[in-house]
BAROVEX-416536 format. One record per residue (C-alpha): x, y, z; residue in three letters. Coordinates in nm, 2 decimals, always signed. Layout:
<atoms>
@X = X	Y = Y	Z = Z	aa = Ala .
...
</atoms>
This chain:
<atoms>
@X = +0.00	Y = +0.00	Z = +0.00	aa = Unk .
@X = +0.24	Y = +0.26	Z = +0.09	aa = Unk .
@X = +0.61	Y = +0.14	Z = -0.05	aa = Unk .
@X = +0.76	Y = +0.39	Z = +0.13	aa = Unk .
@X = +0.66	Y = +0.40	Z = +0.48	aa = Unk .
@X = +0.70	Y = +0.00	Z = +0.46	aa = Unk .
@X = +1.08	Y = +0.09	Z = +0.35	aa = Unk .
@X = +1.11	Y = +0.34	Z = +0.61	aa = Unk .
@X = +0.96	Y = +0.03	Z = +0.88	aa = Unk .
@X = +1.21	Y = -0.23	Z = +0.71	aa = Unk .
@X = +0.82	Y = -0.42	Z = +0.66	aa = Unk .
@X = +0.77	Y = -0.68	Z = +0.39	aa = Unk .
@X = +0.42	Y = -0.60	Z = +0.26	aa = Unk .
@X = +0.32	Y = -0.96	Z = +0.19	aa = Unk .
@X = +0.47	Y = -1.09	Z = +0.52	aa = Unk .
@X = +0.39	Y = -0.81	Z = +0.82	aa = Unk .
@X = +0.55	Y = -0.85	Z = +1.12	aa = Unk .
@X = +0.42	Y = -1.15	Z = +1.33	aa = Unk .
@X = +0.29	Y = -1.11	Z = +1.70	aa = Unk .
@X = +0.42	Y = -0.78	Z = +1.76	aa = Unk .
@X = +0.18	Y = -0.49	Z = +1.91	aa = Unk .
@X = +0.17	Y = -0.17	Z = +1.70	aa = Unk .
@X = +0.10	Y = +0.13	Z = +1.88	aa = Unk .
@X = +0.04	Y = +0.44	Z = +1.70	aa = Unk .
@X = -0.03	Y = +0.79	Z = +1.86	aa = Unk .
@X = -0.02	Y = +1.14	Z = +1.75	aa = Unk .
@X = -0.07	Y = +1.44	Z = +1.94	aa = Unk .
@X = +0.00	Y = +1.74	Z = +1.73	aa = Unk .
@X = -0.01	Y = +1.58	Z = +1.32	aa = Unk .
@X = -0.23	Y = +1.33	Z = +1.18	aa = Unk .
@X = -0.10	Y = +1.05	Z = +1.14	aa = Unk .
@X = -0.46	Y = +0.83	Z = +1.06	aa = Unk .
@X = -0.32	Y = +0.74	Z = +0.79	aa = Unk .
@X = -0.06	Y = +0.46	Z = +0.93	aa = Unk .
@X = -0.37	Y = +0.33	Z = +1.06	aa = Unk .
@X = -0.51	Y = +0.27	Z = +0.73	aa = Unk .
@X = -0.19	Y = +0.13	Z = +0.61	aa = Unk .
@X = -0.14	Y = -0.14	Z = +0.92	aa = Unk .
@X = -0.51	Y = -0.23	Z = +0.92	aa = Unk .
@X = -0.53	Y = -0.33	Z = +0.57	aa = Unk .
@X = -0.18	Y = -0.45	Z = +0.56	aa = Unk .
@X = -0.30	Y = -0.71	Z = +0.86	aa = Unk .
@X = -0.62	Y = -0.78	Z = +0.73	aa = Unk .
@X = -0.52	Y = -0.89	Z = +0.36	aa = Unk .
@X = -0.27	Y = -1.09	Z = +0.46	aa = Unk .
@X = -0.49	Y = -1.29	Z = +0.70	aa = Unk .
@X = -0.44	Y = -1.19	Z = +1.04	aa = Unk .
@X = -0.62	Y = -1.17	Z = +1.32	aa = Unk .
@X = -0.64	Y = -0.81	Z = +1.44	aa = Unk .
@X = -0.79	Y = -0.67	Z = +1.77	aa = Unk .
@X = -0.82	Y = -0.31	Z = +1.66	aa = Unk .
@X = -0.94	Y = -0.01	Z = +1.93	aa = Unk .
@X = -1.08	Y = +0.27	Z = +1.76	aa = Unk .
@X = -1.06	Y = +0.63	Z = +2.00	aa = Unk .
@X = -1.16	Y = +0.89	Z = +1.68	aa = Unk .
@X = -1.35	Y = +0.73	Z = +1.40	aa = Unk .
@X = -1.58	Y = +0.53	Z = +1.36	aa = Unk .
@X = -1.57	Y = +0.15	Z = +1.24	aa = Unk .
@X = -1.80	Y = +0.27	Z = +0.91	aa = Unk .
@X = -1.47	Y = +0.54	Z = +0.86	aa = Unk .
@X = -1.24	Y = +0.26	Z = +0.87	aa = Unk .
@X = -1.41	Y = +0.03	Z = +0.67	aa = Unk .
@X = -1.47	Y = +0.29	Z = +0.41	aa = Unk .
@X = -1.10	Y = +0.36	Z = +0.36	aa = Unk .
@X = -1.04	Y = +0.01	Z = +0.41	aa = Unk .
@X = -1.29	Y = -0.07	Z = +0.10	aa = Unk .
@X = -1.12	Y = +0.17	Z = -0.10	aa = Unk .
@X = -0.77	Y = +0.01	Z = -0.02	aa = Unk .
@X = -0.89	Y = -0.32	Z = -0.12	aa = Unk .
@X = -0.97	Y = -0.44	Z = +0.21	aa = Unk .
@X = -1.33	Y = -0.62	Z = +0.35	aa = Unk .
@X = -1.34	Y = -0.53	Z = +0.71	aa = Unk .
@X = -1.72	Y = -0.65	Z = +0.73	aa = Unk .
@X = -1.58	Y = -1.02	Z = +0.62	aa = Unk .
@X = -1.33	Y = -1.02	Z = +0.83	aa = Unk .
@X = -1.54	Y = -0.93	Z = +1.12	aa = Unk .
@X = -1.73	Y = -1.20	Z = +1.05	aa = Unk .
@X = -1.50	Y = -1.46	Z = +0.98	aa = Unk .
@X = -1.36	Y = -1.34	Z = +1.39	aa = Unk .
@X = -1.08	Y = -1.22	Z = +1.22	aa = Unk .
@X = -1.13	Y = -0.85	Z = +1.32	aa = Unk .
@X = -1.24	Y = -0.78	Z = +1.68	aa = Unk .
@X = -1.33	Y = -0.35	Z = +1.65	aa = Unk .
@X = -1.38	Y = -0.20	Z = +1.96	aa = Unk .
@X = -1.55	Y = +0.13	Z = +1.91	aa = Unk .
@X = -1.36	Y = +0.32	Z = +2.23	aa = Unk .
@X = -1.55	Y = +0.64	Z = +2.25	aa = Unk .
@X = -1.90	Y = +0.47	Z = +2.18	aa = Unk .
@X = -1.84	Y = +0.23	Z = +2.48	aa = Unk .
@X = -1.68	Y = +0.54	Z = +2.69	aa = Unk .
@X = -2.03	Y = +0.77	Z = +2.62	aa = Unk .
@X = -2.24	Y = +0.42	Z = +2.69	aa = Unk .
@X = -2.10	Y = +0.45	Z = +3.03	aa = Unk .
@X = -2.24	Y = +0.76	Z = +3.08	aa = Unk .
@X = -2.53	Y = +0.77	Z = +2.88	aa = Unk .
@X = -2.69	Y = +0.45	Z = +3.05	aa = Unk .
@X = -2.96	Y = +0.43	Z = +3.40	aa = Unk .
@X = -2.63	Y = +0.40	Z = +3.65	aa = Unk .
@X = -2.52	Y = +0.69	Z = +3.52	aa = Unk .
@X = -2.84	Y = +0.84	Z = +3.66	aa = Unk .
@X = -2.84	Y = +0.62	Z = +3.95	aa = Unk .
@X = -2.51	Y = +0.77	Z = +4.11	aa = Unk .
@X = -2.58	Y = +1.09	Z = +4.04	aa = Unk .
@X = -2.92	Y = +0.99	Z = +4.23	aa = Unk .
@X = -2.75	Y = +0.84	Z = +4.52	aa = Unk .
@X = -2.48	Y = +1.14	Z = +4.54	aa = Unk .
@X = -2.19	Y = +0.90	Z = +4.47	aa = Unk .
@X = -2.13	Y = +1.10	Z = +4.14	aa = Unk .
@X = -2.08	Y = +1.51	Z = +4.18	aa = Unk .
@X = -2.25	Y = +1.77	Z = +3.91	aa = Unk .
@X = -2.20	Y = +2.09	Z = +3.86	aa = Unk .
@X = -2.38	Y = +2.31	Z = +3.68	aa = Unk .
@X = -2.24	Y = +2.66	Z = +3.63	aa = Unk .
@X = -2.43	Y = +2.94	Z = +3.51	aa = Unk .
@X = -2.21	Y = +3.28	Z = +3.32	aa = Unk .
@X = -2.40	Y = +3.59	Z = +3.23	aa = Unk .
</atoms>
């Protein structure tokens, strides 16, 4: 997919690196694009991914992923793509009845500030 990042990373496209962790944060560029490049890289070549999403969406990914030739919905349902949607379970946490509950029972401070 991208020859030259997989030059820079010393990767064999056809053969990815094998039961290593990739981690990949940015905090001032964008750098979604590596992303994309290790998620399809993994998934064409057959491996099992576990792949925690804090930004986008699983329908983002799998739309860049269909355009770079990549099926995330079959591999999601051949279990070889576990997606964890992180911010969707994060705002389930506080979006469900014990959310409500502690705020009920005091064991969860709001505070509600008014500016005029």
């Amino acid at each position: 997919m991208f020859v030259d990042v997989n030059n820079l990373l010393d990767l064999n496209p056809d053969v990815p690196p094998n039961r290593q962790t990739i981690s990949i944060s940015s905090s001032r560029n964008d750098h979604s694009f590596l992303l994309h490049h290790f998620l399809t890289l993994y998934i064409k070549n057959n491996y099992n991914v576990c792949f925690l999403a804090l930004e986008q969406s699983y329908g983002h990914f799998n739309n860049v992923a269909t355009k770079l030739g990549a099926n995330l919905n079959a591999a999601k349902t051949k279990k070889q793509l576990i997606f964890i949607e992180g911010l969707k379970h994060f705002g389930d946490v506080f979006l469900t009845d014990k959310s409500t509950e502690l705020v009920e029972q005091g064991s969860w401070h709001t505070h509600t500030a008014i500016h005029a």
